[in-house]
N, C-alpha and C positions, 0 to 999 in steps of 0.2 A: 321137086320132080313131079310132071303132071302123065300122069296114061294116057294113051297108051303105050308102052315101052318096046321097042326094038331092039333086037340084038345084032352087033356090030362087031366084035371080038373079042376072042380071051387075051387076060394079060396076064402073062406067067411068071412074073418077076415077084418078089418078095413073098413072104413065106403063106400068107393068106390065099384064098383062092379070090380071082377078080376076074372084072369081066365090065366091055364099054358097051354102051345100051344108048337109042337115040329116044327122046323124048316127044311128044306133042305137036313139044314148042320149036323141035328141032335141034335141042341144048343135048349135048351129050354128057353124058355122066360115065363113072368108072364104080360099080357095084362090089364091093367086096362082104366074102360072106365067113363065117367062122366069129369065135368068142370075140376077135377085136369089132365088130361090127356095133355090138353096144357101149363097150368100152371109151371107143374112138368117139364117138357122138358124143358121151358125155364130159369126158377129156376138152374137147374141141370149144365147148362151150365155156366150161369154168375158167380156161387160159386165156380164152376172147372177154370175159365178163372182167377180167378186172386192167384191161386195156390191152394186150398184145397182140399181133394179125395171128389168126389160126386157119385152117382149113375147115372147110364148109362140110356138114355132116348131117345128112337125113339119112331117120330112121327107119322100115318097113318093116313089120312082121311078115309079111307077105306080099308078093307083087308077082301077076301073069308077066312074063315079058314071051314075045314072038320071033318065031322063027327060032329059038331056043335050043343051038346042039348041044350032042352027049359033049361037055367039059372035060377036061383032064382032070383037074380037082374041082373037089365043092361039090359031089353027086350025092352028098350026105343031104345036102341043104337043098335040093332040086326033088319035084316031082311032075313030070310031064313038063308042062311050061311055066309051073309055079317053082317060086323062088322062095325060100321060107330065109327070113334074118337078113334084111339087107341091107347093108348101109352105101349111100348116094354120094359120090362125091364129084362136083360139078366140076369140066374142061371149060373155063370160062374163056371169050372170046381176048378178051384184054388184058389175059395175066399171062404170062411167058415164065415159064421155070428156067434161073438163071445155074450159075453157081452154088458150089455148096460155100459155109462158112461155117470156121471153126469156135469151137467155147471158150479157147485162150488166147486167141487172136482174131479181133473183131473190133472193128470202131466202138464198141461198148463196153471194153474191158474198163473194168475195176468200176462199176456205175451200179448204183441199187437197181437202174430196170435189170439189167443182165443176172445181178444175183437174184433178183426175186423170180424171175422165169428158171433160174435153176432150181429155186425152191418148189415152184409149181409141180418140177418134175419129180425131186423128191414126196413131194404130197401126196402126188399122184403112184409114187413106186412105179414109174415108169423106166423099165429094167434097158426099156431100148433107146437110151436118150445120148446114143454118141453123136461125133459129129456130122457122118453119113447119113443122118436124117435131118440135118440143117440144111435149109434151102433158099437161097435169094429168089423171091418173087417178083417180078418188073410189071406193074401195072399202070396201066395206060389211063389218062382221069382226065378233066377240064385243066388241072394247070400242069401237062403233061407227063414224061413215062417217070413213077418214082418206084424205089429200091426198098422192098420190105423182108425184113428178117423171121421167120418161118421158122419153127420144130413143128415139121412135117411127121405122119404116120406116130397118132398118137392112140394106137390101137392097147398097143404093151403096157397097160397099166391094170390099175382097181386091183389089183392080185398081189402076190409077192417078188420085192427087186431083188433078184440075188444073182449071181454070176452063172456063167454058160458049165452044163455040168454042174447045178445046185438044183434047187425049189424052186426056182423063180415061177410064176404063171399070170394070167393074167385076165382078169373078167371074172375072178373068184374073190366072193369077198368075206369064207371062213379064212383067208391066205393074210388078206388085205387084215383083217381086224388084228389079226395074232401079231405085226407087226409092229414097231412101236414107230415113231415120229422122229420128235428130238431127243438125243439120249442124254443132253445136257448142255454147256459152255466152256470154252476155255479162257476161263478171264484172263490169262495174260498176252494171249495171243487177240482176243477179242470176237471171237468165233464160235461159230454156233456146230457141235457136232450131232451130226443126223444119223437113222439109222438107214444106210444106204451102202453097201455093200457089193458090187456085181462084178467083181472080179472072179473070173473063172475057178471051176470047182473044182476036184477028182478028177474025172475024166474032160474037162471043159479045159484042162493044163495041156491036151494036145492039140487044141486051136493055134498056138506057139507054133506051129507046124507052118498054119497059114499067117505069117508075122502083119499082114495090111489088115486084117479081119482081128490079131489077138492083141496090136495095139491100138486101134478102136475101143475094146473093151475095155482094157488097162488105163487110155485117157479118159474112156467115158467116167469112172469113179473119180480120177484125179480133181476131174475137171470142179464135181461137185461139192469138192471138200473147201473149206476156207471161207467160209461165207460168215460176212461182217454181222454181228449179232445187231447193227443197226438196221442191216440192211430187211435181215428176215424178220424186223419189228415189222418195219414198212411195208412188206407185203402182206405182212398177217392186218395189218390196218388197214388195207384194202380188200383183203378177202373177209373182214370181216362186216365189210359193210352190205356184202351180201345175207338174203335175208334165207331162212331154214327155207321155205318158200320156194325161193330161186334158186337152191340149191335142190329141191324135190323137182322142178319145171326142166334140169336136166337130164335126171334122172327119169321123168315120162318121156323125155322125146327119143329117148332109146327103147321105152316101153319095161321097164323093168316093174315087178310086181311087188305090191307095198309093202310087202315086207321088207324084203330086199333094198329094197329103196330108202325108208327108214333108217336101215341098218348103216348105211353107205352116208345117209346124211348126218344121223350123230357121230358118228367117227370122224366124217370132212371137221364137224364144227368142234371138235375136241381138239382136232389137231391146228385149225386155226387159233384156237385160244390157245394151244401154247407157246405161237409164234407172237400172239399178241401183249403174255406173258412176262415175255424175257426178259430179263434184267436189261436195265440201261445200262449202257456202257460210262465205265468210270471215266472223266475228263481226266489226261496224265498230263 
């Protein structure tokens, strides 16, 4: 994103505050601000880093943008025309948002990429990873328009995964640490069990109220259970060829402070090694 920034309109849809902004260059962007605004950047990168299409994610501490009215939400993060925590997400001219696409039904079923992008989200504790945030991308290129598969709004992470009506949060990483990873294998089934959890809590059991909204939540745990201990070798030997380095270069371009940052990258490289750990699987 280049300045000067213009403001264009609020978008009031999902639970962040957002808002489209025209650029420079004439590129519009859609600025969302709150905890997932760092979160999301660096999400975005580590799921792009080891081969999958992700959404594009800059970070600002701060940015003027003009013309700038009182918001509905987000006046926590606004001061005059300044915008504090903003994260950029480009309307690109040649990608068209298609369809959604589900986790258990998808040309990738039963394929190591499909489970190791499930794993990413477990990595990540990313609590909001139903299929309502899959999205077919159609982008338009020199050997014309192709179909790319998207876990869009990867803000809900760094924190703890737990169901609606729990703990769950997100952009906290005393939440994040306290959490564990893999909780072990089930060598006869062949599978790797995670700690991943986000089935509704206490009061999160009157979501069942709204049945489209509380089986979302119900398939989203489903979905991530059952993963081939092959399969989660495989992506731990691709996340691991990431270096502490490029895993810190994520974490600055959200701007997070080096402690923090630190903290976030020995625990990523803990949890990569114990994907990179696991037993082979017995030939039967």
């Amino acid at each position: 994103p280049v300045g000067p920034f213009t403001f264009l309109e609020e978008d009031k849809s999902g639970e962040s505050p957002k808002f489209e902004v025209r650029d420079a260059r004439g590129d519009v962007w859609t600025i969302k601000l709150g905890p997932e605004a760092q979160s999301e950047t660096v999400s975005t990168r580590l799921v792009w880093a080891v081969g999958y299409f992700a959404e594009e994610a800059y970070y600002f501490d701060e940015v003027r943008v003009n013309n700038l009215p009182r918001l509905s939400r987000g006046r926590d993060y606004v001061v005059g025309d300044i915008v504090r925590g903003a994260r950029f997400e480009p309307k690109r001219r040649n990608m068209e948002r298609g369809s959604g696409w589900d986790w258990q039904k998808n040309p990738f079923e039963g394929t190591q990429a499909l489970s190791g992008l499930k794993v990413l989200m477990i990595l990540l504790n990313n609590f909001d990873a139903h299929s309502g945030n899959n999205r077919i991308i159609y982008v338009d290129g020199p050997r014309g328009r192709e179909a790319r598969y998207y876990v869009s709004d990867l803000g809900a992470t760094l924190g703890r995964a737990g169901g609606l009506g729990g703990t769950r949060t997100k952009n906290d990483l005393t939440d994040f640490l306290s959490t564990k990873f893999v909780r072990g294998v089930d060598a006869r089934d062949g599978v790797v069990e995670f700690d991943y959890d986000t089935r509704p809590k206490g009061l999160g059991h009157l979501s069942v109220l709204q049945p489209f909204y509380y089986r979302h939540e119900v398939n989203k745990e489903k979905a991530m259970r059952g993963i081939p201990i092959a399969h989660a070798r495989w992506i731990g030997s691709l996340l691991s060829q990431l270096s502490d380095e490029q895993l810190r270069d994520a974490f600055r371009a959200a701007n997070y402070s080096e402690g923090v940052r630190e903290s976030y990258v020995s625990t990523l490289r803990e949890r990569i090694n114990q994907l990179t750990e696991l037993p082979r699987q017995p030939r039967r």
